[in-house]
N, C-alpha and C positions, 0 to 999 in steps of 0.2 A: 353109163350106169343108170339103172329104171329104178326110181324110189320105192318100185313093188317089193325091189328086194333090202329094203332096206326097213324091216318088220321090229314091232313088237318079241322079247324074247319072252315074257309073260307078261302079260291083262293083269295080272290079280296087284301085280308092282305100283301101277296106277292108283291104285284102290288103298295102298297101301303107301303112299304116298314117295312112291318111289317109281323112279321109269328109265326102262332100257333098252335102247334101240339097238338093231344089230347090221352088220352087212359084211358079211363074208365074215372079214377077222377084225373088223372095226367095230366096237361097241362105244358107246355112247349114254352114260347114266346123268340121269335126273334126279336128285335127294330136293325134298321138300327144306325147307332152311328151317333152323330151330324157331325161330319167329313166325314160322306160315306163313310167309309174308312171299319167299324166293324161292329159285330154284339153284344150287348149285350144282355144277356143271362137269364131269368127269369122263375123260374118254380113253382108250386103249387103240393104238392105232398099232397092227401090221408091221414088221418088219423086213418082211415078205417081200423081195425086189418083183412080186409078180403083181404087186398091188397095183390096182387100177388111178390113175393120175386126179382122180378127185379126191383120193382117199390120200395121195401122197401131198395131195394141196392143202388136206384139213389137217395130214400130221406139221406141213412148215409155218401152220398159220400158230401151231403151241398150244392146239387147246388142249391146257392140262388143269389137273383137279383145282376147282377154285377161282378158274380164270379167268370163269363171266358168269354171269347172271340175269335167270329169267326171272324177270317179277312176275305176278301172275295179279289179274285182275282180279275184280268184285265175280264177276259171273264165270273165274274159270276156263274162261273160252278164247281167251285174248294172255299172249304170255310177250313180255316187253325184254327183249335183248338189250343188258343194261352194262355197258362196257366203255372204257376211256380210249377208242379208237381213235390213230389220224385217220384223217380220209384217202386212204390208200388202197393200192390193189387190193392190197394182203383183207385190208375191212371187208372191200368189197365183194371178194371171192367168198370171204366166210359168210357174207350175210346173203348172198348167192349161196351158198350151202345149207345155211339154217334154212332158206326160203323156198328150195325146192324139196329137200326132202322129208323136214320139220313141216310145212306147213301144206304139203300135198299129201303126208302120210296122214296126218292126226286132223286136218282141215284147221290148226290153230293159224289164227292171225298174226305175225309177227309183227311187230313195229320198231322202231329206233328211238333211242332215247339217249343222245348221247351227253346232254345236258346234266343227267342226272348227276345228283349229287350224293347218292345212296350209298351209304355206308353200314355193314353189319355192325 
């Protein structure tokens, strides 16, 4: 699977403090968090037995609405994957997912931060 296709479904969401990525039948939304501070995290995955095996990888990893969180930095440009992982496949594949397609589509920086202690 080519992160080309895995686009913006509108620009304007961004601006709007909202962001939606899409690929084929997989969406993937970004809500600003009532604090401005995060991002919360919603996706819709395919049920489609013709779905491609990264998309069947991010549906067994669970990410469902709520389930992790981007903080985002001072300059916006830097957004920190903020989640109570073991250090397991299942971590690994996700942060292998966030990190090729999140951060070759938009150029954001990803980083780990699983110390954190961040609570809404």
């Amino acid at each position: 699977m080519s992160y080309q296709n895995f686009v913006y479904i509108n620009e304007e969401l961004h601006r709007k403090k909202a962001i939606q990525l899409k690929w084929g039948e997989c969406e993937v939304s970004f809500q600003l968090g009532a604090n401005q501070d995060h991002w919360r995290v919603q996706s819709s995955i395919s049920q489609d037995p013709k779905v491609v095996n990264d998309m069947e990888t991010l549906a067994e990893l669970g990410l469902q609405k709520n389930s992790c969180i981007l903080r985002r930095k001072a300059d916006e440009k830097e957004l920190f994957f903020v989640k109570e992982f073991q250090k397991t496949n299942r971590y690994t594949l996700f942060r292998q997912f966030m990190k090729k397609y999140l951060d070759e589509a938009r150029g954001w920086k990803l980083a780990l931060d699983l110390d954190s202690d961040y609570e809404e």
